[in-house]
KOLTI-627523 format. One record per residue: x, y, z of N, C-alpha, C, CB in turn. Coordinates in steps of 0.001 Angstrom, whole numbers, plus 500000, padded with zeros to 6 digits. Glycine has a CB too. Example, Ala and Ser with C-alpha at 12.3 -4.5 7.8 and 13.67 -1.06 7.14 Angstrom:
2
BABA    n_xx    n_yy    n_zz   ca_xx   ca_yy   ca_zz    c_xx    c_yy    c_zz   cb_xx   cb_yy   cb_zz
BABA  513190  494310  507800  512300  495500  507800  513200  496700  507800  511308  495527  509046
BABA  512850  497750  507080  513670  498940  507140  512900  500030  507870  514084  499402  505725
END
This chain:
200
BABA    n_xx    n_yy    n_zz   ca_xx   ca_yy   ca_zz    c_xx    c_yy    c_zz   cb_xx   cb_yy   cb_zz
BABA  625847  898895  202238  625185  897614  202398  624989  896935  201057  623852  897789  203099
BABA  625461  895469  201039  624753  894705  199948  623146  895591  199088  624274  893125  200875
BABA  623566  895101  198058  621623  895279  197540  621680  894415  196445  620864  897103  196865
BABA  620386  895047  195893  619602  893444  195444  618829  892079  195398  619888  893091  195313
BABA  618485  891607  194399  617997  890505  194913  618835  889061  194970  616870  890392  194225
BABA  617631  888063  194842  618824  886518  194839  619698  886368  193846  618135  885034  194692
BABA  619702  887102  192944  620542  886481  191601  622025  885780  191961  620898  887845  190451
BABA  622288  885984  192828  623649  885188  193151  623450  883928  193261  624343  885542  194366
BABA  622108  883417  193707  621951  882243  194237  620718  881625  192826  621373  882420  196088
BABA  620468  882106  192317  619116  881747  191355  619918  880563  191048  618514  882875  189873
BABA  620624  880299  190610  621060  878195  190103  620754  878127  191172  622803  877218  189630
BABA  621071  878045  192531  621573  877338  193737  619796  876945  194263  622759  878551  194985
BABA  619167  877840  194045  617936  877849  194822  616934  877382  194047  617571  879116  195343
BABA  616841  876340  193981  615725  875317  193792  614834  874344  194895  616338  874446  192986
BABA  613718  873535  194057  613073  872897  194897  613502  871765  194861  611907  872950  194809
BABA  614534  871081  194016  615051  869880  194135  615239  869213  195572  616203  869978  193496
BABA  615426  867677  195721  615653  867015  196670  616251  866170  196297  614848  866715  197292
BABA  617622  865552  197186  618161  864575  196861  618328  863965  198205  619258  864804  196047
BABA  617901  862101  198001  617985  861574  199427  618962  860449  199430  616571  861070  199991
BABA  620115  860559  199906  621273  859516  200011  620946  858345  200890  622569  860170  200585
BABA  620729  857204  200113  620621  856358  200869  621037  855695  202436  620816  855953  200203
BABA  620786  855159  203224  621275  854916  204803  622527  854489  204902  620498  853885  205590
BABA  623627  855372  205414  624950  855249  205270  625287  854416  206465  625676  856579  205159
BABA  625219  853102  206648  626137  852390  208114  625209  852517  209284  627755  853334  208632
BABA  624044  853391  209626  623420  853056  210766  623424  854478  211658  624182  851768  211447
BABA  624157  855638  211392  624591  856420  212523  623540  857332  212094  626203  856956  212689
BABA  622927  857874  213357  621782  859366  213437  622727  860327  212703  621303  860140  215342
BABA  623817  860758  212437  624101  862056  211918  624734  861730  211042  624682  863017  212630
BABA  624931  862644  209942  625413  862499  208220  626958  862641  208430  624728  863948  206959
BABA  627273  862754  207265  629089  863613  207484  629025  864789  206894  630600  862849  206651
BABA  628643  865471  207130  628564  867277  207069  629403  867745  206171  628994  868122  208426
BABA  629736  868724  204998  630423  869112  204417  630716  870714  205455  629879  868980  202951
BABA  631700  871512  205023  632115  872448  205929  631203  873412  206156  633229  872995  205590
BABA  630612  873558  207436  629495  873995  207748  629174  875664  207301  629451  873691  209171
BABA  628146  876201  206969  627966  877472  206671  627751  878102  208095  626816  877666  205639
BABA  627022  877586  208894  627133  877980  210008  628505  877620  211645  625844  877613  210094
BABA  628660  878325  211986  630118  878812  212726  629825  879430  214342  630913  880255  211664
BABA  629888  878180  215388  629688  878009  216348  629597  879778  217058  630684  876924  216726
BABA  631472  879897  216935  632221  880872  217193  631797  882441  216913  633271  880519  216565
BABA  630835  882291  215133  630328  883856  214836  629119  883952  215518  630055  884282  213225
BABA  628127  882395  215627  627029  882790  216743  627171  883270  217821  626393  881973  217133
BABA  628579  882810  218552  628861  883520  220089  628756  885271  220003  630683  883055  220677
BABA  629755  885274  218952  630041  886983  218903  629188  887522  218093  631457  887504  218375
BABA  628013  887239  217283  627238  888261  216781  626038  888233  217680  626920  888100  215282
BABA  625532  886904  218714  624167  887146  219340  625035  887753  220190  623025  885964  219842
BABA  625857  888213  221050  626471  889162  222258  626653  890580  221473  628154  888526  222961
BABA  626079  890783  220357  625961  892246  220138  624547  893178  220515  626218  892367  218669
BABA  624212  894118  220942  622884  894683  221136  622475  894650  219486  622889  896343  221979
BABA  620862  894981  220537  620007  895484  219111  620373  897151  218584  618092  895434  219523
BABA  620228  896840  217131  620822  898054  216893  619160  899444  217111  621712  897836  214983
BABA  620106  900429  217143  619037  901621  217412  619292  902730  216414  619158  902280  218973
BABA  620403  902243  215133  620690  903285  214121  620369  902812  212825  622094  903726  214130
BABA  619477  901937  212666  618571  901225  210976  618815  902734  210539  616257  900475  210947
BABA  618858  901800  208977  619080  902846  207889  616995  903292  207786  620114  901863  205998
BABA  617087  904153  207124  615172  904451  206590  615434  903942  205237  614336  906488  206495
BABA  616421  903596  204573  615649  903354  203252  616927  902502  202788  615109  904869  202190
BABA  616314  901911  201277  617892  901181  201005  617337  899256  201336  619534  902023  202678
BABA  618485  898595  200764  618271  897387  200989  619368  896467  201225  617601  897025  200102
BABA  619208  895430  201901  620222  894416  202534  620059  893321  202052  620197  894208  203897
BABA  621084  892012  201857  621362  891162  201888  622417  890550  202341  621162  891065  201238
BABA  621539  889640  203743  622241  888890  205017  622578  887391  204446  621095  888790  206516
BABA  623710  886778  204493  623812  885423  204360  624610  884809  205545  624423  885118  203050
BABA  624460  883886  205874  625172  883013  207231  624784  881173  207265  624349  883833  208944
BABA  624538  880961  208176  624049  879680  207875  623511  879179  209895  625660  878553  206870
BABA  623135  877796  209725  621798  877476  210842  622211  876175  210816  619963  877749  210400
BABA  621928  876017  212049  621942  874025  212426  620912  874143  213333  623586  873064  213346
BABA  620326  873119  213213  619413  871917  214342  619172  870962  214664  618620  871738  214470
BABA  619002  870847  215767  619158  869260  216329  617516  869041  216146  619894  868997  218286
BABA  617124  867575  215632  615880  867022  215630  615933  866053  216575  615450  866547  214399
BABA  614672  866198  217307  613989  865195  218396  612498  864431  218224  613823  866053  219675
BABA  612194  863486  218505  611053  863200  218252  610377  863489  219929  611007  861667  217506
BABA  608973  864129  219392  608416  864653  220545  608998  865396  221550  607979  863832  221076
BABA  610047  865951  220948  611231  867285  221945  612025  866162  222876  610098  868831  223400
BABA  611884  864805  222462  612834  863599  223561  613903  863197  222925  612091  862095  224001
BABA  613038  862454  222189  614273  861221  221509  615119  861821  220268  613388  859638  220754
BABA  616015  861584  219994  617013  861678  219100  616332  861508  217837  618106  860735  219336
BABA  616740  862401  216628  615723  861382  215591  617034  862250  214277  613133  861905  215448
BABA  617888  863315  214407  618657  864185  213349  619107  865096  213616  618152  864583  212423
BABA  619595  865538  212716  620687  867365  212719  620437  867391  211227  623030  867440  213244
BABA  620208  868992  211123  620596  869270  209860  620738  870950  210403  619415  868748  208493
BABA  621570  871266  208913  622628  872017  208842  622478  873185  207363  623908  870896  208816
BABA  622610  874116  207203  622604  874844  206324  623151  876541  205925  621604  874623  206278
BABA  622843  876762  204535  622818  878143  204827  621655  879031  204893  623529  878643  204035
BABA  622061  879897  205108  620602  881427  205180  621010  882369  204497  620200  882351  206755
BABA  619960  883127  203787  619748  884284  202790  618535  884733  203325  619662  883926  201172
BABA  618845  885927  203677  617447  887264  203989  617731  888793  203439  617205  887592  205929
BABA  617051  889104  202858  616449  890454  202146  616008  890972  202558  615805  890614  201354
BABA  616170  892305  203397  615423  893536  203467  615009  894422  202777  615754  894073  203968
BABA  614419  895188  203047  614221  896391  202615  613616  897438  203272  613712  896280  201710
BABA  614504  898704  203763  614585  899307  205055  612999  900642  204420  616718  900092  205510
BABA  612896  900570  205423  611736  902111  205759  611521  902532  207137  610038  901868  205297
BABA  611095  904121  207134  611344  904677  208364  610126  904201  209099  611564  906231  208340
BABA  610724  904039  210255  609852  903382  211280  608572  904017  211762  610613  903188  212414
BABA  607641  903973  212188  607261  902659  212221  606692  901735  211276  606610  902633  212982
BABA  607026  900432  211089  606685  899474  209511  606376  898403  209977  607903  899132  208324
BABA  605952  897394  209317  606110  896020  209440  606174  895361  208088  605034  895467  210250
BABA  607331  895003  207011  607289  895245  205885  608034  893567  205718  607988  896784  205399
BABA  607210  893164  204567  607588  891620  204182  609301  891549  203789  606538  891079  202649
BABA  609946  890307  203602  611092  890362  204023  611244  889082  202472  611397  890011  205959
BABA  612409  888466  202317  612625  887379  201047  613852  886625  201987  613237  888196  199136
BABA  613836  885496  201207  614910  884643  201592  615086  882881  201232  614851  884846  203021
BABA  615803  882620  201744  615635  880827  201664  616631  880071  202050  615441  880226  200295
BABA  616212  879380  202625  617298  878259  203339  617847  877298  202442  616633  877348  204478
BABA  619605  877230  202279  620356  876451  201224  621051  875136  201582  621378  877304  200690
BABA  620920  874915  200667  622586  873558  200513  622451  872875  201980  624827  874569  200400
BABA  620854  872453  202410  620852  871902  203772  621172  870534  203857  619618  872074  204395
BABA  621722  870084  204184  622702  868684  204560  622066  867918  206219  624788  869390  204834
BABA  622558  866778  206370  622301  866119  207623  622030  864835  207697  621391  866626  208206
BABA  621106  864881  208525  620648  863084  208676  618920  863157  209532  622225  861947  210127
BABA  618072  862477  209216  616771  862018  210181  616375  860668  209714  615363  863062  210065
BABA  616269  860318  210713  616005  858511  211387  617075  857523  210562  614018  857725  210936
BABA  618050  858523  210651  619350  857398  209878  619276  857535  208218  618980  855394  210281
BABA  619007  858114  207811  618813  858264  207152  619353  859901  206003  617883  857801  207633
BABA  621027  859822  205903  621639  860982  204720  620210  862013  203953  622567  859825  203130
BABA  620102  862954  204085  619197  864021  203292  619951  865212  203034  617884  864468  204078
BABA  619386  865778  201557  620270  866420  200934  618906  867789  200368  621223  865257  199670
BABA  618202  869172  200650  617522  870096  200326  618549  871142  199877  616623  870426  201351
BABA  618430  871262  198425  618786  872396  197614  618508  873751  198110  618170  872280  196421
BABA  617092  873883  198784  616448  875071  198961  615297  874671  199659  616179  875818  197737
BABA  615436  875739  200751  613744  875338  201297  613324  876820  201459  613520  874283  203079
BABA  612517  876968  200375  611749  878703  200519  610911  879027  201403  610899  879189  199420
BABA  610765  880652  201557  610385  880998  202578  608498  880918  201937  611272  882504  203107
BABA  607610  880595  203304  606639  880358  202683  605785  881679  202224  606007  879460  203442
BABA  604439  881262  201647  604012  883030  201482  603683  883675  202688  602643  883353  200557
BABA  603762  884890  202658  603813  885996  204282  604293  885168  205398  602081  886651  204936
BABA  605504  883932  204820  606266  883766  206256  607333  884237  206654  606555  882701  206544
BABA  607213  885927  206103  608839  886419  206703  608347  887936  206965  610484  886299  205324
BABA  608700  888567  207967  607990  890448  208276  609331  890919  208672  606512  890856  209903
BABA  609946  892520  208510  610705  892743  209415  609473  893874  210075  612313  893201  208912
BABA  610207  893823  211375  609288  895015  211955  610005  896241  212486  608425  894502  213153
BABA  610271  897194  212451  610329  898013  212811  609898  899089  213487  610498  898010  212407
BABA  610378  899806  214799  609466  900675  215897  610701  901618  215730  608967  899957  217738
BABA  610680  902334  216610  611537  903700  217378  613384  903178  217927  610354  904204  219249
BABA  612796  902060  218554  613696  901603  219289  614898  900499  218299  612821  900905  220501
BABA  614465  899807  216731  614996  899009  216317  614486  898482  215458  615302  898452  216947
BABA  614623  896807  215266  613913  895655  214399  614527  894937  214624  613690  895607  213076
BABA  613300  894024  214189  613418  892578  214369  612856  891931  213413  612915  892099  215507
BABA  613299  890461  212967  612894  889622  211815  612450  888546  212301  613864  889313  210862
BABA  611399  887917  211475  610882  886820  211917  610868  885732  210318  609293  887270  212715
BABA  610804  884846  209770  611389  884220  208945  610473  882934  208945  612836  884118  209248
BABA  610072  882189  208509  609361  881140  208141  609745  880392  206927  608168  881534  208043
BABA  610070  878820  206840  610569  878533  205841  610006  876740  205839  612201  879010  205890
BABA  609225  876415  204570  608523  875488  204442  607950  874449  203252  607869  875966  204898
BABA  607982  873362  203784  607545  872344  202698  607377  871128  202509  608045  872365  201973
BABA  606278  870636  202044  605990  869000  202337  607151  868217  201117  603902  868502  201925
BABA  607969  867375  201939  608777  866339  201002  609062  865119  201628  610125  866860  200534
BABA  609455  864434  200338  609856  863052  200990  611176  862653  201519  609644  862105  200107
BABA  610657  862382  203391  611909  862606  204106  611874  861112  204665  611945  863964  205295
BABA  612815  860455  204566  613297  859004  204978  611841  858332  204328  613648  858711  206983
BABA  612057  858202  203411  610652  856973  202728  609812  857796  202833  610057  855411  203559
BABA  609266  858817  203882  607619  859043  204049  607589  860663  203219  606965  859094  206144
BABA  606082  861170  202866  605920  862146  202809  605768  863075  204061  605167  862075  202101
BABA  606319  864291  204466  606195  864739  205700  606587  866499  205489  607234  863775  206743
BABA  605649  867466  206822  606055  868208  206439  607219  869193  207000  605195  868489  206187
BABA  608078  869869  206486  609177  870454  207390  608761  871660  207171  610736  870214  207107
BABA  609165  871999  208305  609086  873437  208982  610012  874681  209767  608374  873180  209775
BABA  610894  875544  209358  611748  875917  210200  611383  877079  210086  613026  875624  210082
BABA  611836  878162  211801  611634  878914  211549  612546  880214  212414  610456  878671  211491
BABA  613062  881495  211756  614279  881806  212053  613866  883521  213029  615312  881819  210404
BABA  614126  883942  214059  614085  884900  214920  614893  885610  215422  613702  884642  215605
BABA  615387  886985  215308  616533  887751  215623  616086  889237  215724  617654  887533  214555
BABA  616708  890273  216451  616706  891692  216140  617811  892031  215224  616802  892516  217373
BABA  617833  893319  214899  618884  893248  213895  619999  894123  214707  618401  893885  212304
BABA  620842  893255  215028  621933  893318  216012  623145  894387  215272  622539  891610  216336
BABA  624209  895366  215940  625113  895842  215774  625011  896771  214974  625813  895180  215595
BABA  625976  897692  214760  626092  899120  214051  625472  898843  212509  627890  899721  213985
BABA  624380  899842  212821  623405  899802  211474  622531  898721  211573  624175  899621  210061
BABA  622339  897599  212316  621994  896788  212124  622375  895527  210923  621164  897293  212231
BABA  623537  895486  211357  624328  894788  210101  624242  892761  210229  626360  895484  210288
BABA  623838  892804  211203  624392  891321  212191  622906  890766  212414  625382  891707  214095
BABA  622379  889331  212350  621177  888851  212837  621869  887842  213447  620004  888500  211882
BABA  621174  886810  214657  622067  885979  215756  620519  885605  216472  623518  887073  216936
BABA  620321  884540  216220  619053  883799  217485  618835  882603  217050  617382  884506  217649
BABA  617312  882213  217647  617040  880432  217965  616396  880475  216110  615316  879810  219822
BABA  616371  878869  216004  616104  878409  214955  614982  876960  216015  617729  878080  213863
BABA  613522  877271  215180  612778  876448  215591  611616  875924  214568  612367  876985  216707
BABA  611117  874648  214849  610650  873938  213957  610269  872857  214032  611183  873900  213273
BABA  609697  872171  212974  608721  870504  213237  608885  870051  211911  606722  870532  213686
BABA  608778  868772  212270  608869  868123  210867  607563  866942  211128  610691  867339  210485
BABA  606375  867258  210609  605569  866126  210542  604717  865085  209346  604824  866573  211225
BABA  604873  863891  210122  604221  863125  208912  603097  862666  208433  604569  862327  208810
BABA  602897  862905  207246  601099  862571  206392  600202  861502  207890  601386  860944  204152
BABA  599401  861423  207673  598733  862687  207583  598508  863722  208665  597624  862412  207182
BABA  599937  864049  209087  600379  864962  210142  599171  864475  211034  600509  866715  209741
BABA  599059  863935  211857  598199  863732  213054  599822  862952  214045  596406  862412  212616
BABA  600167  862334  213918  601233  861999  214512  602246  863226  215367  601881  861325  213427
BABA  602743  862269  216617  603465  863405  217044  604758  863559  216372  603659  863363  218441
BABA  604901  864800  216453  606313  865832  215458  607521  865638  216263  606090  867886  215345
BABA  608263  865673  214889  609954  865963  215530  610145  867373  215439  611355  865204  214586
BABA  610783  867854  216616  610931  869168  217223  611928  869595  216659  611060  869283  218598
BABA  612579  871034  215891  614046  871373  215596  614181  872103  216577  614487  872034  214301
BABA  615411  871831  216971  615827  873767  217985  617517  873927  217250  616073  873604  220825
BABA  617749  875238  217539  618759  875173  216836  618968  876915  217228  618522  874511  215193
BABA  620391  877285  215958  620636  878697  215951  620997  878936  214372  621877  879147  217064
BABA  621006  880460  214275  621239  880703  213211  622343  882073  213346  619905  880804  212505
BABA  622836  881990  212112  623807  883927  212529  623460  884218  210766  626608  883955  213162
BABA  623441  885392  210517  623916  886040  209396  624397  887445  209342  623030  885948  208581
BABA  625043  887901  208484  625708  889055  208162  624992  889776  206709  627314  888623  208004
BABA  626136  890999  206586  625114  891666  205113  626480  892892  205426  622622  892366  205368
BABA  627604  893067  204724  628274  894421  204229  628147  895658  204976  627777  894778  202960
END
């Protein structure tokens, strides 16, 4: 298995933001070639949960995530698109042991509006893996107030999987989330989405 930490990504993973001005009118951006891959979500969430985790040792999963944004889970409002990085670090079960990561190079569009996130880190204690008898599972949290189409607002995503296939090599599930604006009393745009990643 992979090990280590982010150093592959330390340039890449910043808090920078870059917001491309309103390209022509259309809800969705023009996507550069997606990190995430319709086709590996099919075939890695159709794998079981694995039941042979390593006890010790460490992983690093990368893949990538899309979601569709709605306002109030109705109306149309974006997509965005990215990659994923998650860090384990295995122990014999039973655990519930903090996890690292961060969402990259996220691309898309909300309220017409081109947006461009370098990095959106995981927040503090928003990531556990857990581990029992039977497996694990990850839970992932990833967060931060920025300025999204003119306003300050806050985004929120958040990523859910067991750790699927021999060894537990494979993660595959929903991607969910809100994006709300100052002074968040307003109703939220909803993400739903998926995510896949891998790890060696």
């Amino acid at each position: 298995m992979a090990r280590g930490g982010l150093r592959g990504l330390a340039g890449a993973l910043t808090s920078a933001i870059t917001l491309a001005g309103c390209g022509g009118g259309g809800s969705e951006a023009h996507l550069p070639s997606s990190q995430f891959e319709r086709a590996a979500f099919g075939r890695l969430s159709a794998l079981p949960p694995a039941t042979d985790l390593p006890q010790s040792g460490s992983a690093r999963y990368d893949g990538g995530f899309v979601a569709d944004i709605r306002q109030g889970d109705v109306t149309p409002s974006g997509r965005i698109e990215g990659g994923v990085t998650i860090e384990l670090e295995f122990a014999e079960a039973p655990a519930t042991l903090p996890i690292r990561g961060a969402l990259h190079d996220i691309t898309g569009s909300f309220l017409g509006e081109d947006l461009r996130i370098d990095a959106l880190e995981m927040v503090p204690g928003g990531g556990r893996l857990m581990l029992d008898r039977q497996g694990g599972a990850v839970e992932a949290g990833f967060g931060a107030e920025l300025p999204l189409a003119g306003e300050a607002r806050r985004l929120d995503i958040g990523l859910e999987s067991p750790l699927r296939g021999a060894r537990g090599r494979a993660l595959a599930g929903p991607v969910s989330g809100t994006i709300l604006t100052a002074p968040f009393t307003d109703q939220p745009h909803v993400l739903t989405g998926q995510f896949h990643a891998t790890t060696d």
